[in-house]
Structures are given as C-alpha cells and as structure tokens.
N, C-alpha and C positions, 0 to 999 in steps of 0.2 A: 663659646667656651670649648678646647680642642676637648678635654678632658669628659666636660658631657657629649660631643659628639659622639665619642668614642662608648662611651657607655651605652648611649643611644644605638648605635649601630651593633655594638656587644648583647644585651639584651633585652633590650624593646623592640626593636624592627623585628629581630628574628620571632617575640610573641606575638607582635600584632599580623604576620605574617602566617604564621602557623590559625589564630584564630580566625584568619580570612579562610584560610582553607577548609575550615570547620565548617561555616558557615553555607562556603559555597556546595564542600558534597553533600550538608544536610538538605539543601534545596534541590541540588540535582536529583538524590534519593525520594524526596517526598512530592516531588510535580506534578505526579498527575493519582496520585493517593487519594480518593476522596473520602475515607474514612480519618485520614491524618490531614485535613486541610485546614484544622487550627493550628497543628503541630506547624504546619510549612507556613502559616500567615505570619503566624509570631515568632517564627526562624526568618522571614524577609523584614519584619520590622527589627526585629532584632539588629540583623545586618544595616540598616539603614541608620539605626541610629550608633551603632558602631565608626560607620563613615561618618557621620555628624558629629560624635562626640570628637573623632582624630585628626578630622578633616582631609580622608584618602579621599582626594578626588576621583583617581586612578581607580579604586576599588570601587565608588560609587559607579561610574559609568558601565563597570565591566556586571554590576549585579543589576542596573537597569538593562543592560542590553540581556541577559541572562532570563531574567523576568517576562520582559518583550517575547523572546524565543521560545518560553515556558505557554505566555498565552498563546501565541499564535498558534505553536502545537495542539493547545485545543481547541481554538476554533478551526483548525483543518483538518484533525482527525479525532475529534473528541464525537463527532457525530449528534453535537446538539441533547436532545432529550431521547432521541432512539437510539436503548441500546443495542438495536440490533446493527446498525451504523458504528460504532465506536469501535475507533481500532488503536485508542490510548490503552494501557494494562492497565487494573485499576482504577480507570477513571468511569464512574456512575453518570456521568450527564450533568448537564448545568440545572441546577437553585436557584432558588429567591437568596437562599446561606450564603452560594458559592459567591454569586454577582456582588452582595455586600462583602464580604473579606476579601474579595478582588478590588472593589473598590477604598475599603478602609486603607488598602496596602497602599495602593497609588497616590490617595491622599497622604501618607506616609511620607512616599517617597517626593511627592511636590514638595514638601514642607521641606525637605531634606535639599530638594536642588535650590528652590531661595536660601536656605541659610549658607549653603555651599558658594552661591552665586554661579549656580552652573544652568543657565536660563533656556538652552539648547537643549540640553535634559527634562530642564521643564516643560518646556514646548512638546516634546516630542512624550511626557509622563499624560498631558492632555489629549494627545493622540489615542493613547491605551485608555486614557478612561472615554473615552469617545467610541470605542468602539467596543469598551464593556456594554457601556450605553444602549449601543446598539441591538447587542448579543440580548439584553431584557426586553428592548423594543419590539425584536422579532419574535419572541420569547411571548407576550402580552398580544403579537397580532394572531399567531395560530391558537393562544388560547386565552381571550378578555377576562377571563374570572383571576388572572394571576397578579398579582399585587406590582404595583410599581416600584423603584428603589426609592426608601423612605426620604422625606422631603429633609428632614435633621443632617442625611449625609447628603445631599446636595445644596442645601446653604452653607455645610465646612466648604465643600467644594468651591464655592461661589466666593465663601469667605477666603481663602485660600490665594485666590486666583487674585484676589483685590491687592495682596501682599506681594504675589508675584509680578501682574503689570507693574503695579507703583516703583517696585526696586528696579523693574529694568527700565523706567520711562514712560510708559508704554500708556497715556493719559487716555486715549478713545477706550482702549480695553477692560482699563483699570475703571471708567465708569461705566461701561456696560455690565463688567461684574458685579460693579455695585448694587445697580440696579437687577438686576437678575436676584443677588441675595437680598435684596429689600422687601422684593415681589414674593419670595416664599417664607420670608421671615414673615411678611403681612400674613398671609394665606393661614400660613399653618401652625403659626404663635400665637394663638388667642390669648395670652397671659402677657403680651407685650402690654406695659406703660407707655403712656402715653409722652412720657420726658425721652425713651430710649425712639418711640416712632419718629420724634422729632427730630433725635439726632441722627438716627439714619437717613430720615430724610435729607436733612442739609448735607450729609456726606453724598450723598446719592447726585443733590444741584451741583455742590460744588464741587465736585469731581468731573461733572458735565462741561462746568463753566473754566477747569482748567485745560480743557482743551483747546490746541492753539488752531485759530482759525480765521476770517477776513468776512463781513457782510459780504451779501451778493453785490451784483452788479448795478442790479434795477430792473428796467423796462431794455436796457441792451438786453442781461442775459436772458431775459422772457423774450426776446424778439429773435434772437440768435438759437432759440431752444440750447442753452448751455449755460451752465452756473457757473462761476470763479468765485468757491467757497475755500475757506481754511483746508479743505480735504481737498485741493490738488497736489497736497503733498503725495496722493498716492497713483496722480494718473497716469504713469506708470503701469503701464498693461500686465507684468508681472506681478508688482508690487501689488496692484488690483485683486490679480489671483492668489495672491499671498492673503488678503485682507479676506476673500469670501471664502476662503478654505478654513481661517482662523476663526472666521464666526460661524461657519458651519461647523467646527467641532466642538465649540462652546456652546452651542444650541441657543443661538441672538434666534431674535425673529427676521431680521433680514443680512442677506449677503450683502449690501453695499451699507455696514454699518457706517453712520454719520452725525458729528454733532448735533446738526440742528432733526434729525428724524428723533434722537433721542431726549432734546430740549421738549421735542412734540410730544412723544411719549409720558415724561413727565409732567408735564402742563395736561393732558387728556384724562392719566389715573389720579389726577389730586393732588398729587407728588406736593406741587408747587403749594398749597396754601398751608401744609404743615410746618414750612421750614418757617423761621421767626423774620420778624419784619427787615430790618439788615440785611438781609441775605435776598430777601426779595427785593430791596433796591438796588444792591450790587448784581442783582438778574437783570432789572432795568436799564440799571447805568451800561452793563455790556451790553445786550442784546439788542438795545433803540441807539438810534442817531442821536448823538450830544455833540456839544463842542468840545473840543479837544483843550483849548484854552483852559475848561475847570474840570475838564475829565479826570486826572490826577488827587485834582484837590478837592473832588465829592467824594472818591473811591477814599482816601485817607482814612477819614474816621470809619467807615463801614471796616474795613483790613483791619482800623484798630483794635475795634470790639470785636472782629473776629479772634483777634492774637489774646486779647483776656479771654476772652470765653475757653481755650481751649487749655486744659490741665491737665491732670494725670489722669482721669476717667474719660480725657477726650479727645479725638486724633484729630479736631479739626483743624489745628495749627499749623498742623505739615503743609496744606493747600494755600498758605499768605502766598508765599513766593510762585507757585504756577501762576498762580493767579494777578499777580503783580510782571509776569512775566507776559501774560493775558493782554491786561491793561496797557503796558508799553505797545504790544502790536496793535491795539486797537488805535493807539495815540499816534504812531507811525503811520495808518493811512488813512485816519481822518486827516495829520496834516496834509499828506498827499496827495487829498481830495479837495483840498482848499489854496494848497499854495506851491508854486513852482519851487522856491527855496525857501530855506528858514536859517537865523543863524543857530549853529553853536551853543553860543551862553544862551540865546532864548530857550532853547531845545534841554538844556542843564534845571532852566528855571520852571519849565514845566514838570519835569521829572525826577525834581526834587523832593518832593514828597511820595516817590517810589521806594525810598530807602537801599536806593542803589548810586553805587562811582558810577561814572562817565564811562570807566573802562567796562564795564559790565554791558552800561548801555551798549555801549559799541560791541560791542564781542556778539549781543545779542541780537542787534538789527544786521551783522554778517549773516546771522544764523538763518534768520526772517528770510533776507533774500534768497537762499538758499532753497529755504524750504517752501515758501510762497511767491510763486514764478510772475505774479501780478503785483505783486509792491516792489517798484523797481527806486532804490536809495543806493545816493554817494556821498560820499565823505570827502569834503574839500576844506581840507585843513589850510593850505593858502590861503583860499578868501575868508576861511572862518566861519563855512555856511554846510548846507546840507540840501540837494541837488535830488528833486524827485522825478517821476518818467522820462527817461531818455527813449523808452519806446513808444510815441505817442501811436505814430503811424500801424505799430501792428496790435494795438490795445482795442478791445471790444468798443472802446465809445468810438470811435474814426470810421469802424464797421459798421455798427450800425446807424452811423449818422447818413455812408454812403447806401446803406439796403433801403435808409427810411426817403431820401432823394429819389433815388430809382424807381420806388411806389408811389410817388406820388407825380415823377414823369409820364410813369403808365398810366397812372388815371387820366393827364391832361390828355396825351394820345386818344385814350378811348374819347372821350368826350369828344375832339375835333373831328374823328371820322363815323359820321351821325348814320350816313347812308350805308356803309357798310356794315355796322351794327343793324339796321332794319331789316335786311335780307338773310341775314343771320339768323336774326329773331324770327321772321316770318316760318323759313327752313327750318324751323328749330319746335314752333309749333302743329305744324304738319305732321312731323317726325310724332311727335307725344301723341297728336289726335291718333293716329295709326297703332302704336304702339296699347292707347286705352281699347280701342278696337278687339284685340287681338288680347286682350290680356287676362279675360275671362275662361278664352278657351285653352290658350296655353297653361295656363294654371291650372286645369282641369286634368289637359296630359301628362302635367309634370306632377300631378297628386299621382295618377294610375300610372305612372312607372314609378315613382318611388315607390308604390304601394309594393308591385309585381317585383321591385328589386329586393325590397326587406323579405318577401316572402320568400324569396328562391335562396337569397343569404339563409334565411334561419332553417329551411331543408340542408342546407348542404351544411351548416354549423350542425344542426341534430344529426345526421350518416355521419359527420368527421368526428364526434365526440361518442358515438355508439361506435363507431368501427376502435375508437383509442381506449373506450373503459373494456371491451371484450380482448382487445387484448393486453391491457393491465390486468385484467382477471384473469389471463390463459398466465401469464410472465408472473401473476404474485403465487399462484399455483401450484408454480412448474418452480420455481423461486425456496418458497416455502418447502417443498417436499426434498428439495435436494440440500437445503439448510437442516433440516428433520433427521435426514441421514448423516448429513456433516456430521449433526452433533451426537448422532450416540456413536460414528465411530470414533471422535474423538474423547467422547467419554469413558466408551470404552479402554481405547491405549491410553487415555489418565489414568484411568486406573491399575491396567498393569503397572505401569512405571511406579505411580506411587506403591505398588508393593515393592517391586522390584529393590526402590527406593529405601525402603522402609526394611529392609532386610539387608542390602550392603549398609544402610550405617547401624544397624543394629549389631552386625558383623565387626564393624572397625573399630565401634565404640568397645565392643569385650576384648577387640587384638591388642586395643591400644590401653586399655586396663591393663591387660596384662605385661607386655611391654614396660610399663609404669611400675609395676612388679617390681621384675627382672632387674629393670635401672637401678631399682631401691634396695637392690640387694649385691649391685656390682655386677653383675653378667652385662656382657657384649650383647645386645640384641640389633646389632647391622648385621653381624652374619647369620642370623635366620631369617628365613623366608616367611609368609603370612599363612603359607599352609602347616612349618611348623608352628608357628603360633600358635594355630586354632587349636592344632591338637592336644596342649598342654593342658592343666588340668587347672585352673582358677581358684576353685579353694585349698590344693596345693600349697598352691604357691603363696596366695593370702594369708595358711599356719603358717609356713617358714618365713615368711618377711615380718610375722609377728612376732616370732621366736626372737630374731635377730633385732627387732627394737628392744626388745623385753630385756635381754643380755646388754645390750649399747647404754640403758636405762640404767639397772645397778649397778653398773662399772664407773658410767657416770656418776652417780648420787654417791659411792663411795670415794672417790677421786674428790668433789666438793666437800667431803666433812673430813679428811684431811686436809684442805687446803684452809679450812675454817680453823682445826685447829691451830695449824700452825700460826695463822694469821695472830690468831688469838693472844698467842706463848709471844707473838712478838711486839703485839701492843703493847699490853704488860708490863715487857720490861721497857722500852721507849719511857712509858709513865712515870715508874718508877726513874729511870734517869734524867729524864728533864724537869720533875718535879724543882726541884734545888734551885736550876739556871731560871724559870719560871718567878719562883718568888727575889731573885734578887734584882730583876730586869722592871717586875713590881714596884720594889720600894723605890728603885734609879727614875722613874718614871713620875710617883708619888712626890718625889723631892724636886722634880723638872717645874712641873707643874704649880705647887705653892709656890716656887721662886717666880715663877712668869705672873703667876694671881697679883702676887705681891706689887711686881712691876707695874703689872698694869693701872692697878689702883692709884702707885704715886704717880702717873703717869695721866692717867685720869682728872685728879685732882687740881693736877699744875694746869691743864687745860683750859677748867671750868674756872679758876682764878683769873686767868687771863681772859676770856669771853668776855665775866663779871666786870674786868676794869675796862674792856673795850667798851661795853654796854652803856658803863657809868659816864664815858667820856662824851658818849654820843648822845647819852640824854640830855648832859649838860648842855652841849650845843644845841640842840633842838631845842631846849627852854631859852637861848639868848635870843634865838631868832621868833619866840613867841608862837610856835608853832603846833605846842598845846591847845592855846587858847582858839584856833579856828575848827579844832577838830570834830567839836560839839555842832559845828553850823553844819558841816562837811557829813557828818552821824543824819542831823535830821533831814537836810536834802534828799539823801541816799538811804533813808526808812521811809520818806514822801513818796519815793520815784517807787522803792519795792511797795508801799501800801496801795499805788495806783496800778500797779500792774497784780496783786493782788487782787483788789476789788476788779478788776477786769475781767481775773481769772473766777473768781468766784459768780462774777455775773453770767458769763458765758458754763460754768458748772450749774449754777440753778437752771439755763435756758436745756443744758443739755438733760437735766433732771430730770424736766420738764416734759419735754419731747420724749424720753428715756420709760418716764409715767405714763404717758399720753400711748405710748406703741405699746405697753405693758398693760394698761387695759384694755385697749382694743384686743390686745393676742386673749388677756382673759374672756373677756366677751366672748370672744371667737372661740373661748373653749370650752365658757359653760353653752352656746350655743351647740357647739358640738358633742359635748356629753350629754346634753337635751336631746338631742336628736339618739344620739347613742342609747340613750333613757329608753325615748320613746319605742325604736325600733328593738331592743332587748325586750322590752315590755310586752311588745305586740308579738314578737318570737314565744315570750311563756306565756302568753293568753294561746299563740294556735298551738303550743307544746301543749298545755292544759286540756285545752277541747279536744286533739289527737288523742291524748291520753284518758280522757274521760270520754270520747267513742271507744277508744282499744277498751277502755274495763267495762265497759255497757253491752261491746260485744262480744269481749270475755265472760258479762254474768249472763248473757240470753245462749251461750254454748253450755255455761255449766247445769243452768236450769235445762236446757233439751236433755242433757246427759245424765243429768238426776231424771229428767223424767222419761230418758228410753233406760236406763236400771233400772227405774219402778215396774213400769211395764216388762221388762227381761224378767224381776222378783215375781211378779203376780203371776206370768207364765211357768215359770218356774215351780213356784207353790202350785198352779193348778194341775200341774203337771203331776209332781208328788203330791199331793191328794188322788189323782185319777190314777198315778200309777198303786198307792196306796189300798185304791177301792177297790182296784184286781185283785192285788196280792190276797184281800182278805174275802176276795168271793172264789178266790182258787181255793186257799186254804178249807173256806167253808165246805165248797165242792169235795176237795179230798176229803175233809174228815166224814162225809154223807157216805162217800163210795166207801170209807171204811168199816162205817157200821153196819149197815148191808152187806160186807161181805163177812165180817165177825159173826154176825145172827146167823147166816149160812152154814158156818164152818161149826157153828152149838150145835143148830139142828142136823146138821152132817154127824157129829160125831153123837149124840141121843141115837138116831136109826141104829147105828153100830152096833153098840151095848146093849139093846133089844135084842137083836140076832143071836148076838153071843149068849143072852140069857135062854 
C-alpha cells in the first residue's frame, strides 16, 4: 500500500528512530554506574524488546555489539573487586547483583536473537555469558565463601539454549542442552513430579536419538584404532575446533562432544529407566543391529504413540520427523551392509511406513552422503535400482582385512626361524640377569640424587620466593605512600575546584535571574556585559517587573469585561431575532416527520401482507409433499443425539466434581493441618510469652520488695536519726536553761550586796 508506506516513512520510522536514540544514550550514560545498574539492566531489556516487538534487526545487532563493548570495558578496566585497580568512573567492582543482571540481560537478549532468527548473535550472546561465567569463576577461586550464579538462572540459560539449537538444526547441541537443564532441574527442583521428571526425561533420549549418526565399524575400527561414527560429519579439523570451542563455552564435560558419549551419559545417571517403555524400544530398535527388512515397520507404531502422546502441554512431537529422518539413515546402511544393490519400488516398500514421498527420500539420502563420507549410495534410475560402495578398496573393511593378513604372515615367519629366536632369547636373558644385578644399587643412587635434587630445588624455591615477597613489601610501601600523597593532593584540588565551582554557578545562576528580569520587562540584555549584570540590584528590578505585571493585569481584566459585555448586548439580540425563524422551521419539521410515520406504516403493512401470503403458499406445499408428518421422527432423533451428548457431558461433570472434591479436601486437610500446626506453634509462642512474662513480674515484685525494704530501712534510719538529733536538741536546751539559772541567782545575789552598801 504506497499510501501506508508513506505514512510509515512520514511518521513511524522517524519515531521508532528517535526512540532508538533514547535508548542508546540512556545506555551509553549509565555503563559503568554501579548505583544505577538496575536503571541500565531494564534500559537494555527494555531496548531488546523494542527490537523484538519491531523486528530492527539492524538496531539489535548494533545494541549487542554495544553491550559486548560495555562489558569488555569492564572486564579490562573495571579492576575486578579492588577498587584501588579500577579505572572505570563509577564503577564499584563486580557482585554476586552485578553478575546476575548481567546475566538476566543476555538471557534477554538470546531469547530476542531466536525470535529475530539472528543465530550469529546468538552464538556470539553465548560467548558473553561465557565469560560472565567466568568473571564469578574467578570471582569464587580467590574467595570459596562467595556464592555461585543461582542454578534457577542457569536452567533459563539451559532452557533457552534448547530453543536456540532446535531452530537452527543444531540436533548434538540442542541435546546436550537438554541434558545439562535436566541435570540441574533434577539437582535443585526438589518439588519436581514425578510425570514432569518423565517428560524431561524422554525429551532429554529423544533429543539424543535425533541425532544423525551411522554404528561403528566393528572389530575394523577397534583394529584400525579409528571409529567411522555419525560424527564424522565434523572431522574436519576446523569444524572440530568449532565444535570444542562451542562446548567449552557451554560448560559440556567434554570437548569432543558426541552422540554415543552422551547416550553413555544417560544410560549411567538413570536417565534411561525414567522415560516410558516406547521410547525405550525405539532406544533399542536404533541403537542394536536389526534387520532392515522390519526396521520401518517396528519403528511405526512406537512414532505413533509418540505423535498421540504429545499435546499442548507437550513438545514431544516436534522430534517424529528427526527421528524418522534417524530411521531412514539407519535403513540406508544396514541395506549397505547386506546388499550391493536393491531396487527402487523395494526401497519405496520399506519406507513406506516413514510417512515420507520418494522425493523426500531422495533429497535425504543426497544429504546422507554428503554428510556421512562412509555410506557411499547411487541412484540409478535406468536400471531402477540403487548401487551401494563404489569405494570398496579404500573402505576400512579391505584395510583391515590386509593389516589382519600381514599379522598373521609375521607370526608364520616367527615360527619358521626357530634358531634365530633362541640366540635372541638366550642374549636377551643375560641382558635381564645383569640388569637384576645392578638394580638394587642403582635404585639406591637414583633415590639419593633425587633426594639431594628436591632439597637444593626447595633452597633455591625458599631464597627466590624471600628475595620476591621483600621486595613486594619494599614496592607495596613505596606504592602505598606515593598513592597516600596522590590522594590528598587530589583531594585537595577537589576541593578547591568544587568551590571554585560552586561559586561561578552560584554567580550565573543570580546574572541569569536577572537577565530573565530585564527580558520580562523589554530591555536589550546582549548589549551588557556579566559585570554590568552583577552590579544591578535584584530586588530592584524584581519591584519594577512587579509593577509592570500589576498594570498588564487590570488593563487586561478591564479589556475582558468589556469584551463580556458587549458579547452579551449581542446575544440577546441574535435571540430575540431567531426566535420566529426557530419555531416555524419547528412546525415544517413536525409536519415532515408525521407524513414519513404515516408512510412508513402503510408501507409496512403491505409488506407483512405479502410475507403472510408467501408463507401460506409454502406451507401449502410443504403439507402436499407430507413433510410435517416426518418432522416428529426428525424432533426425536435430534433430542436422542442432544440427550446422549448431554448425558456424556454430565458424566464427565460429575467425574470433574469429583476429582474437583477430592483436590478440595485434600487442600482442606492441608489447611486444617496447617492451622494445627499454626495452633500449636501460636500456642507454644503464648506459653513462652506467659513464662517471659511471669519471670518479668516475679522479677518486677522481688525489685519492688528490696525497694520497700531498703525505704524501710532509709525510714528507720531516718527516725533514729531524728530521735538522736531530737535527744541533743533537748539535752542543749536543758544545758542552757542550767547555765541560765546560775547565772540569774548570781546576778540577785549581785544586786542584794549592793543595797547593803548603799544602806
């Protein structure tokens, strides 16, 4: 459509454009933030599922590459966990946090390169989590107490990877994933069912079992030391290092990942007895010699039951066709093991029960030879047949049938020259007696030089590793004191600057206030300078641009209540003149409308008359032809059919009731079990709340009894106190009133002499 291109180019490219750039400076800005590194995880998922939702290929590749350049920067200047090493700004060192939201994102972004189908992305998003991987690895070897990446986010990982081999082909890898998420879904899902362990299982064989591959050789490739397995599709020296690079970043247990190591693998953890009996004969039927003549037609029914078994809760039905794909190779070189030629329609009749055309077949045994350099097939549509080894001569059996000739010429050889083996023998016993001779004491000297070797090794190991720690202690020293002074001079000039700093925008911010002014009141402020600025006066200038809104304000508000009134004055009369034209455009209107009601009714009418006579005509006929009278049979066949699929329905309601009952008292059970328990532990909470509380008030009443009984004792002190002070007061008083009466009786007899004299 030109029209929506156009529109599309007009305004949608240019937004989803604009919001790429969002995107990318909010990432660029926050990469190496370690206080904003949720902010930056959920800005890169964000972007991820932006390309996902639009499908920018374009945009995705340039924000994995982005991403890539963001880690690498800190694994090569982020300096690990010292931050005296780090020479990202911002960036605190690597977490147990960081490594998880590094890894959430990549899981992220996988999931985004499969639905994209961008598998080179993929490839290379496995890369980065490989060497997150790493970054905890190393992370956990300088320090064992640090926790691993939880197992939850490496089964996504695992699970993940399952969706990514499968959509690109990729059948060895796609069951090594499986198996890898099998192995920590067992581990560390204790709440897995026993129905979900099963089907993992069987996804785990038969992901195994679609890999395409050829039995060995025999006792050739045991003699030849060399196997011609399904996996010489990789031998290929490159392709080889392709394959141990790909499982080393996957974290396989071995570099030459291979079907049958991995058939072993499951056969060894038990794998094999979980999956259901079918699937273990279809293990059988591939993995043993059978004949080709019923290989097809034993596999049949197993494929079938595997094709019902799998529904909407089950992915095992994607794997019919590897698997039948499987089957054909296996059928192509058992015949090639048994017959020079075969025909055609024989070749149609075995593989008829593969649920494949002829062309398929053929398209596929191209493929075969391509990829398996040992099943050598031709297609000879003249004679009508089908032509296997043309390479007899360079094929392992012709080899080892000439290696196994040639040993057993050498043994006749030996055997005929009898005299020259004795002298041999003879020389050959000499040789030993001499050697047992001697071999007490050389042993003796080869203990004391190794002895004298290790010992002069570990001197000179202990002087090389005391000469290297003296001077890593002279260098952490010398290091340290000159990093000491770094940093207070640069704390120092931080700090000037930050004043420095903090005083020009403190400065700009009042120029440009006022400037802001100026503007607001019409003055030119390009022609003054920043030092007239400063010198103006701010709240100045803030009265007078108040002034001047104040004035702008009721010049306005008087300008709008004239403009009100007049509005007003002209409504009014508007009203007043269309009133008239109003009602008579009314009644023209009122008189439109009953004439069309009218209409429609006679119009109506003649209608339903005619329907009526059509109806009657057709009922008549329908009664000539008697087609009333079956209608009743026709009724109760079709309330038979609805009452049996009712009863069906209601049967499978009662079974669902049932089961429906049956999980609804379990879940009660399960609840009064756990408000029992809930019971019992509240219970046991206010028994020790009680006893806490009845020690607190036991040891709250043996405080208040000491306390009453150090007041009693402070009263009784007290009292004896005032009593004792008491008994002074009243043995002074006594004293004074003594000293006073003695001195009273003095002062009579004093004044008696006197009066004598005088007389």
């Amino acid at each position: 459509d030109p029209a929506k291109n156009q529109r599309d180019s007009l305004m949608v490219l240019p937004s989803l454009k604009f919001l790429w750039e969002i995107y990318r400076a909010v990432l660029d800005i926050l990469r190496s933030n370690s206080k904003l590194e949720h902010v930056y995880h959920a800005s890169a998922v964000g972007a991820l599922r932006f390309c996902r939702t639009y499908q920018r290929r374009t945009e995705f590749r340039r924000l994995c590459d982005m991403l890539r350049m963001h880690l690498g920067n800190l694994q090569k200047y982020g300096g690990g966990e010292e931050k005296s090493n780090n020479k990202v700004r911002g960036w605190e060192g690597w977490t147990n946090e960081a490594i998880e939201l590094h890894l959430q994102t990549r899981f992220a972004q996988l999931e985004t390169a499969s639905v994209l189908h961008l598998y080179t992305e993929g490839f290379r998003t496995v890369e980065d989590i490989y060497n997150i991987l790493q970054i905890s690895h190393q992370r956990r070897k300088a320090n064992p107490d640090l926790p691993a990446p939880k197992a939850k986010l490496m089964a996504k990982y695992y699970e993940q990877l399952t969706t990514l081999f499968w959509v690109s082909e990729n059948h060895l890898f796609h069951a090594f994933a499986w198996y890898k998420y099998y192995a920590l879904c067992k581990e560390y899902n204790k709440s897995m069912s026993e129905e979900l362990k099963a089907e993992q299982a069987s996804a785990v064989l038969l992901a195994a079992l679609c890999i395409p591959s050829l039995p060995t050789q025999g006792d050739a490739a045991t003699t030849n030391g060399a196997s011609v397995s399904g996996t010489s599709r990789f031998d290929d020296s490159v392709m080889q290092e392709k394959m141990a690079r790909m499982a080393t970043l996957l974290g396989f247990h071995t570099r030459n990942p291979t079907r049958e190591n991995l058939l072993e693998e499951i056969t060894s953890r038990g794998i094999f007895e979980q999956v259901p009996p079918y699937l273990q004969q279809l293990y059988y039927l591939l993995e043993r010699d059978s004949d080709p003549l019923v290989l097809v037609e034993t596999a049949k029914p197993l494929l079938e039951e595997l094709s019902q078994q799998s529904g909407e809760e089950s992915s095992l039905g994607r794997y019919v066709e590897p698997i039948q794909s499987v089957l054909l190779l296996k059928l192509l070189w058992n015949l090639s093991s048994a017959y020079h030629s075969v025909r055609i329609d024989f070749l149609k009749e075995l593989t008829a029960g593969l649920g494949m055309t002829f062309e398929q077949v053929e398209k596929a045994m191209v493929l075969f030879t391509q990829t398996h350099k040992s099943l050598v097939v031709r297609l000879d549509h003249r004679a009508g047949c089908l032509r296997f080894g043309d390479a007899q001569l360079e094929s392992y059996t012709m080899r080892s049938q000439l290696t196994s000739l040639a040993q057993q010429l050498e043994k006749v050889c030996k055997s005929l020259s009898s005299d020259a083996s004795t002298s041999k023998n003879e020389a050959r016993s000499q040789l030993y007696d001499s050697v047992r001779e001697s071999r007490d004491a050389d042993h003796t000297k080869m203990l004391e030089r190794k002895a004298w070797i290790e010992q002069r090794k570990e001197e000179i190991e202990r002087l090389a590793q005391e000469k290297v720690r003296q001077e890593a202690e002279k260098t952490a020293a010398e290091d340290a004191a000159r990093k000491a002074e770094e940093d207070r001079r640069i704390q120092r000039e931080q700090k000037l600057r930050e004043q420095e700093k903090q005083r020009k925008i403190q400065q700009e911010m009042e120029n440009l206030k006022k400037q802001q002014l100026l503007q607001a009141m019409g003055h030119n402020t390009d022609a003054l300078t920043q030092e007239e600025i400063a010198v103006l006066d701010t709240a100045a200038l803030q009265k007078e641009h108040q002034d001047k809104i104040n004035k702008k304000r009721d010049e306005a508000e008087r300008k709008t209540k004239e403009v009100a009134k007049r509005l007003d004055h002209l409504v009014r009369a508007i009203r007043i003149e269309e009133l008239p034209l109003i009602k008579t455009k009314y009644e023209a209107k009122v008189k439109a409308d009953r004439e069309q009601y009218e209409k429609e009714v006679i119009e109506k009418a003649q209608r339903a008359k005619k329907q009526w006579e059509s109806d009657k005509k057709d009922k008549e006929l329908l009664s000539v032809h008697a087609v009333f009278d079956y209608m009743t049979e026709f009724e109760d066949k079709a309330m038979e059919g609805r009452q049996l699929k009712y009863d069906v329905l209601c049967r499978q309601a009662d079974e669902d009731a049932e089961i429906r009952a049956e999980k609804e008292k379990m879940q009660r059970a399960r609840k009064r079990k756990q408000d029992e328990e809930k019971r019992i532990v509240a219970e046991e909470e206010r028994r020790i709340r009680e006893e806490e509380e009845r020690l607190a008030a036991e040891e709250k009443r043996k405080k208040d009894e000491a306390r009453r009984e150090r007041d009693r004792q402070d009263e009784e002190k007290r009292q004896a106190e005032a009593s004792r002070m008491a008994k002074e007061r009243e043995e002074k008083s006594r004293a004074q009133e003594s000293r006073g009466g003695r001195s009273a009786t003095g002062l009579e007899s004093a004044a008696g002499g006197g009066s004598g004299s005088r007389d």
